[in-house]
N, C-alpha and C positions, 0 to 999 in steps of 0.2 A: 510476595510473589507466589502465585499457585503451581501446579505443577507443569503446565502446559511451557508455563513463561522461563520456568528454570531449564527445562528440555530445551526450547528453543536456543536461550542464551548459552546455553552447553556447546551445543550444536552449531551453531554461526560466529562465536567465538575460536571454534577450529579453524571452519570452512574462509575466514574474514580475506587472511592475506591472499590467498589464491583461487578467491571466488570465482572471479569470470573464467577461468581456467576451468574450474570443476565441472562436472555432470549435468548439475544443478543451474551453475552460470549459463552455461550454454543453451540449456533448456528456456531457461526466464529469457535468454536474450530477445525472443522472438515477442514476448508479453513487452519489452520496452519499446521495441522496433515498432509495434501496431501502437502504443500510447504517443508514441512520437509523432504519430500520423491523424491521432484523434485529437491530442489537445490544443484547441489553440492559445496562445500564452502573448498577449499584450505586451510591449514595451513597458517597463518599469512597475510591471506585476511582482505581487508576492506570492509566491510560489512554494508549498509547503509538503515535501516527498516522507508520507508517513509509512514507516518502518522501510528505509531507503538503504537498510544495506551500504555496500558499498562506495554509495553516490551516484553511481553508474546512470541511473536513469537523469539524473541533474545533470550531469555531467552532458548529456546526448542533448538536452534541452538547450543548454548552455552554448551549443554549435551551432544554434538554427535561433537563439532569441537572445533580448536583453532582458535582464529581471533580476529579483532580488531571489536567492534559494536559501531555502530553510531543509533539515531535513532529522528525522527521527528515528530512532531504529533502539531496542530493548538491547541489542550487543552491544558492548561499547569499546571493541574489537572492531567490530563493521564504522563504526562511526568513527575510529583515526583513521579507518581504509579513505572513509569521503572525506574526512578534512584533507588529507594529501592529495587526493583526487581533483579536490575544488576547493583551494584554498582563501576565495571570495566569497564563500557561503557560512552559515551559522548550523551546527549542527550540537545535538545532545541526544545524549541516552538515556534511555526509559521505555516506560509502558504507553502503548497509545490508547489507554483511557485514561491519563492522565500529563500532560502535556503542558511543560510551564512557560508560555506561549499567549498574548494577550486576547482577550476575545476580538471579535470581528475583522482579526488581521488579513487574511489570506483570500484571493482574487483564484485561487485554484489549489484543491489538494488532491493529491494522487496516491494511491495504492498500487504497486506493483507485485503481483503473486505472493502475497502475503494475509489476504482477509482469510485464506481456512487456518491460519493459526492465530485467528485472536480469541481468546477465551469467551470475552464478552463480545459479543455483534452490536448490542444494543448499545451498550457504554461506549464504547467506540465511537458510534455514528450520532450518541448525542457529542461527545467529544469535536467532533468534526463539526456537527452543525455551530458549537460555539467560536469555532477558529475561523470559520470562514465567516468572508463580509455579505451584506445583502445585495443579492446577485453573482453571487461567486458560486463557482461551481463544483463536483468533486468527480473524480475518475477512480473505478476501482477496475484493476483487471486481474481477473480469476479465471482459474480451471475454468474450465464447462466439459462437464459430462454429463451423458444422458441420464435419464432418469433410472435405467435399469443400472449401471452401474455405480449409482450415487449408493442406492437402495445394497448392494450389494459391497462398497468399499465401507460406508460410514460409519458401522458397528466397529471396524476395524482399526479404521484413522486415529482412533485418540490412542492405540498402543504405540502410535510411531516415534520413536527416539528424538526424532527432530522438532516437537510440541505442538504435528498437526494437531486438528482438532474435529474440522467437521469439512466436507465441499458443500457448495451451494447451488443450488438452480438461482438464473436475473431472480425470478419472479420472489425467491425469500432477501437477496440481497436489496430487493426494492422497496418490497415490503417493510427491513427492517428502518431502510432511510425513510422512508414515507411517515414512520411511528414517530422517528425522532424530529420532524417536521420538513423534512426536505420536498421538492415538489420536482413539477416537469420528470422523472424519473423515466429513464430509457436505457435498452441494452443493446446491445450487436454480439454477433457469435462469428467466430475466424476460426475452424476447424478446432482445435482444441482451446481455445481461448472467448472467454468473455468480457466486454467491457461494460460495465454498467457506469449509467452519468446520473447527475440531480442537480440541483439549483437550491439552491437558500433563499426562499422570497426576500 
């Protein structure tokens, strides 16, 4: 575990029981409210909420669809919060570059306000391209900030307690899925929030 992942699991190991309460919760809420409105989720899809915290975002999907949920998270504090939460779903913890999880399983995977703390972007996103089946799709939603203040918080971001790491502009989170072979890649921007999509030919 590097140090980013140790800060993290420090950090969200506190924050687990009383997330949506917190600062933090309330913040993210509005990153699951916009995924709720972008992803569309099939009847009897597998559904796979990587680094999913508290369930929370399963949990909202769970009110509008039918499907199977999975979900991932390095805390494993955050991950008894979503088994309680969603006690139909399959949840473990770990690193999401590495994910013990079969290949080609998942018809959708989601990231909710969690890609500026993965260490590796790349490993990640090959991770993803092997969970997901051909034609399934992946949703990340992240900050967006302008270019001037990327340029000016980033040097800063990796001393943060909680195992930020980097913010990103779509066009480097596209980039890094496009490496790892994803396609169709597209973004949207919602005042502070970004959602980048891709496809698994």
């Amino acid at each position: 575990m590097n140090k980013y992942e140790e800060r993290s699991l420090s950090a969200y190991n506190k924050k687990a029981v009383n997330y949506d309460s917190s600062f933090e919760g309330r913040f993210t809420s509005s990153f699951k409210s916009l995924l709720l409105e972008t992803v569309p989720i099939e009847t009897g899809a597998n559904v796979l909420d990587i680094a999913c915290g508290n369930g929370r975002l399963l949990n909202m999907f769970a009110e509008r669809y039918r499907f199977s949920g999975y979900g991932t998270d390095l805390s494993d504090q955050m991950i008894e919060q979503a088994r309680l939460l969603n006690p139909s779903m399959q949840f473990s913890a770990g690193s999401c570059e590495h994910i013990s999880l079969p290949d080609d399983m998942f018809d959708v995977i989601t990231v909710c306000a969690a890609y500026h703390h993965f260490p590796f972007v790349d490993r990640f996103s090959n991770e993803a391209y092997r969970l997901l089946k051909k034609g399934g799709k992946i949703y990340i939603a992240e900050v967006y900030y302008s270019p001037f203040v990327r340029a000016l918080c980033n040097p800063f971001v990796p001393l943060m307690k909680d195992g930020d790491v980097r913010f990103y502009s779509p066009n480097e989170i596209m980039n890094t899925l496009r490496k790892a072979g994803f396609q169709n890649q597209a973004f949207k921007t919602n005042e502070h929030i970004q959602i980048v999509s891709a496809s698994k030919p």
